[in-house]
C-alpha positions as CSV (number, residue, x, y, z in Angstrom):
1,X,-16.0,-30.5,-16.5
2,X,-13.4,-28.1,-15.1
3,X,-10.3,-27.6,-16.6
4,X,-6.9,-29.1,-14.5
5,X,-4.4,-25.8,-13.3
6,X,-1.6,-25.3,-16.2
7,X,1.5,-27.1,-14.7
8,X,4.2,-24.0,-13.8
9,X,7.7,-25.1,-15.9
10,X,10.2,-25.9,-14.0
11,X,12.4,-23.4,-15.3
12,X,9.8,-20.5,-13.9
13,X,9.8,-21.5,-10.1
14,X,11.6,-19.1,-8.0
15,X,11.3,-20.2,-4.4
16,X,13.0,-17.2,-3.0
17,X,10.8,-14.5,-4.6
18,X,8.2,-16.8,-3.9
19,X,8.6,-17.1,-0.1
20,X,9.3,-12.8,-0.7
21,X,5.6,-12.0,-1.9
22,X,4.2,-14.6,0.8
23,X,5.9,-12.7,3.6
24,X,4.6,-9.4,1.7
25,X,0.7,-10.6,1.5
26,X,1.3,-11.6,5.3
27,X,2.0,-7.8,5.5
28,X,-1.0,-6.8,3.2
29,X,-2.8,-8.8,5.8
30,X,-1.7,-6.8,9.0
31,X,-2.1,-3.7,6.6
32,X,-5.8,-4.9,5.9
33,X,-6.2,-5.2,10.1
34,X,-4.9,-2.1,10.7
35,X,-7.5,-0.5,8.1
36,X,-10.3,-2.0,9.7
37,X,-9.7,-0.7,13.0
38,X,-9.2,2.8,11.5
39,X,-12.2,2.2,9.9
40,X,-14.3,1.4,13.3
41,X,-12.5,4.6,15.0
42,X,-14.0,6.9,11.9
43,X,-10.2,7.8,11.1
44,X,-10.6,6.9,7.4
45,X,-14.0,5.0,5.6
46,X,-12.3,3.8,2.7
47,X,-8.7,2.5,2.2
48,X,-7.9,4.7,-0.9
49,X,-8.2,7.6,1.4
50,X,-5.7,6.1,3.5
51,X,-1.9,7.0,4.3
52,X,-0.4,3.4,6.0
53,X,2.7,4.5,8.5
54,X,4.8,1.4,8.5
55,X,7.3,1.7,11.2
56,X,10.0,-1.3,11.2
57,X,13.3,-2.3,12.1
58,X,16.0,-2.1,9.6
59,X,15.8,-5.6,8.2
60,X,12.3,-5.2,7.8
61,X,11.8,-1.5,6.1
62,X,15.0,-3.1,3.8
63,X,12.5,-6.0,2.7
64,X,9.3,-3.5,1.9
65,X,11.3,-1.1,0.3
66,X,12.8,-3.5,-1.8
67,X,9.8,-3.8,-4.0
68,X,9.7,-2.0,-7.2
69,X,5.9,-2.3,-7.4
70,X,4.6,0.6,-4.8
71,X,3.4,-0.9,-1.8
72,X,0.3,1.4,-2.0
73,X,-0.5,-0.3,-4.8
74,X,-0.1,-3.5,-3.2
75,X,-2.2,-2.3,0.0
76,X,-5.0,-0.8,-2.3
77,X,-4.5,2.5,-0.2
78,X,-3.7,5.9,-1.5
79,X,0.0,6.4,-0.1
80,X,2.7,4.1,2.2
81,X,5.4,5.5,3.6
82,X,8.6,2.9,5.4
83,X,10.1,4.7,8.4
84,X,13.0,3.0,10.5
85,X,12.8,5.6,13.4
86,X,10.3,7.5,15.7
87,X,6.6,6.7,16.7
88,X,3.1,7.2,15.4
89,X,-0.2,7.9,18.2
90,X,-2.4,5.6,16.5
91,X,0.3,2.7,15.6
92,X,-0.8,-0.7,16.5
93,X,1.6,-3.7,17.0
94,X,1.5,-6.3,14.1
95,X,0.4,-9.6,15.1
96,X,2.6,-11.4,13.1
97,X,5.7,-9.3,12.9
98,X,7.3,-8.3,16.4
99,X,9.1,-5.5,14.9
100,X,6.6,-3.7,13.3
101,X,4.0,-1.3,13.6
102,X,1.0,0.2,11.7
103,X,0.1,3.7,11.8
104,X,-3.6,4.7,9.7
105,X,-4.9,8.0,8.8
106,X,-6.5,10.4,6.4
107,X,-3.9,10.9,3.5
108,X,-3.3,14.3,2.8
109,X,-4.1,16.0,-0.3
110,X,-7.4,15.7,-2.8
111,X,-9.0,12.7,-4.1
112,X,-7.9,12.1,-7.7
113,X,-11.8,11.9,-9.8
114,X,-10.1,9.2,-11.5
115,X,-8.5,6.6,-9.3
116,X,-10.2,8.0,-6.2
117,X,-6.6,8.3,-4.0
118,X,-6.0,11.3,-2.2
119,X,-3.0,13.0,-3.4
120,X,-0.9,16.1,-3.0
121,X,-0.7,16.4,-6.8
122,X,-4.6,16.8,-7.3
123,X,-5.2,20.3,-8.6
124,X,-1.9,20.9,-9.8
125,X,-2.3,20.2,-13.6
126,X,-3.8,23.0,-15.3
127,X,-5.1,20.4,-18.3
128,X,-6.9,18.4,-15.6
129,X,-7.3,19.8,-12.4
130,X,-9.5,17.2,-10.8
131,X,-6.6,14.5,-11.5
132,X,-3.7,13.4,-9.7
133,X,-0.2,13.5,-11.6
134,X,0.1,9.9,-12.6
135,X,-4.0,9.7,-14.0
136,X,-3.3,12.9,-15.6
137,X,-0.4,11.3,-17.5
138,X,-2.2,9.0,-18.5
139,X,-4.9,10.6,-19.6
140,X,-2.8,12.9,-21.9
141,X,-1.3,9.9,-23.4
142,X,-4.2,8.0,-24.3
C-alpha cells in the first residue's frame, strides 16, 4: 500500500507566498507556450538556448522581479530579462495576463559544455574556456 501525503504544520502554510508561486507557474505556463511556438518557427529548438523578453506593466514586472530565485531558472531557459517599456517583433500576447507579452529568441553568447545555456561568459575563463562563469565557479570549488 501507498503511503498517505505528510500533513504540512500549520505553522508552515503561507497562503500569500503560496498564491505568489501559483501566479508564477501560471507564468512558466505562458513562458512554456511562447517556447513552443518559437520552437515551430525554427527561432530556437531547445529552451536552454532561449532568451524569454517578458514585457509587462509595472505591477507585473514588480511581481517577477521580486523573486530572488532567477526566473531563468524557473523557466528552464538560458536567460530572462523584465522590461516595463518598448516592444519586441516576435512578442505574443499572454493568454492569461492582459498586460503581458512574450518575446523568444536565440540567446546570445556560447553554450556552456556544462549546463548547456548559452551565455555571454562562455570563453571567458582561461581555466575553463568551454564553461560559463557560474559552472566554472563551481567547478573550481569542487
Amino acid at each position: 500500500a501507498l503511503a498517505d501525503w505528510v500533513q504540512v504544520p500549520e505553522q508552515w502554510r503561507n497562503e500569500r507566498l503560496a498564491e505568489k508561486w501559483r501566479q508564477l507557474l501560471i507564468v512558466r505556463d505562458e513562458v512554456k507556450r511562447a517556447l513552443e511556438i518559437a520552437k515551430n518557427e525554427r527561432r530556437v529548438v531547445n529552451p536552454l538556448e532561449a532568451k524569454v523578453t517578458l514585457l509587462a506593466d509595472g505591477a507585473l514586472a514588480d511581481f517577477l522581479k521580486g523573486f530572488t530565485v532567477p526566473l531563468s531558472e524557473i523557466f528552464i531557459v538560458s536567460q530572462v530579462e523584465v522590461q516595463t517599456d518598448g516592444t519586441h517583433s516576435n512578442a505574443i500576447p499572454a493568454e492569461e495576463f492582459p498586460n503581458l507579452h512574450i518575446a523568444v529568441e536565440l540567446a546570445p553568447g556560447e553554450k556552456c559544455a556544462r549546463c548547456w545555456q548559452r551565455q555571454e561568459s562562455v570563453g571567458k575563463d582561461s581555466e575553463y574556456p568551454d564553461l560559463c562563469e557560474r559552472c566554472a565557479k563551481v567547478v573550481r570549488e569542487r
